[in-house]
N, C-alpha and C positions, 0 to 999 in steps of 0.2 A: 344215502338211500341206495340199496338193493335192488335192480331191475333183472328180473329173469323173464325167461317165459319158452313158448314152443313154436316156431316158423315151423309149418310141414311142408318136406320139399324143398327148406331153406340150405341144404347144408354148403356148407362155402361162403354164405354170402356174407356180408358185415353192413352192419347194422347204426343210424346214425341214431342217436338219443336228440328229439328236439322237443324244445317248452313252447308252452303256451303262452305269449306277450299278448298284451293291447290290441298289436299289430298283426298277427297272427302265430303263426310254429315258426319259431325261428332255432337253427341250428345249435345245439349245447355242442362244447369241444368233449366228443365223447362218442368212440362207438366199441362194437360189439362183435365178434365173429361167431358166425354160428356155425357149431361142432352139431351133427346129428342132426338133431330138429331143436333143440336148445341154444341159448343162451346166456348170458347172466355180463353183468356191470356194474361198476359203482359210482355214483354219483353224488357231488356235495354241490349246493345251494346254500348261499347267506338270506335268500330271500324266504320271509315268512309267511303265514298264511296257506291258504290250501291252493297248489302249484300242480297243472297239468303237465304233463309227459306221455310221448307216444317215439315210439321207432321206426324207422324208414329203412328199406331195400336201397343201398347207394346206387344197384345198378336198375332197378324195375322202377323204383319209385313207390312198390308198395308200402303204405302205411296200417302200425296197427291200430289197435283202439287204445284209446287212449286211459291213462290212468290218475288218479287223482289222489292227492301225499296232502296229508297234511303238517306244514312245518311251523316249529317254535310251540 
């Protein structure tokens, strides 16, 4: 799965990929630096069904919105 998108004001920062569990967002081994105001990442999941994902600022804590994939 392809993850891009645009932080304004983000540049430098790097970016964690986290899923949506049961349990709540929990950390994917997976982040992201952002050049500009972009970013982009790849990610694979064995798990099926329609799977949340959003990104975190490692240093602010901000979060984006999150997005919804559908797999298999």
């Amino acid at each position: 799965i392809d993850l891009s998108g645009v932080y304004e004001g983000g540049e430098g920062a790097i970016l964690r990929v986290q899923q949506y569990k049961e349990s709540g967002w929990d950390d994917f081994p997976v982040t992201a630096p952002v050049s500009g105001t972009t970013f982009t990442t790849f990610i694979q999941t064995g798990q099926t069904g329609e799977q949340r994902f959003r990104v975190v600022d490692t240093d602010t804590g901000a979060a984006s919105n999150e997005v919804r994939v559908q797999v298999g």
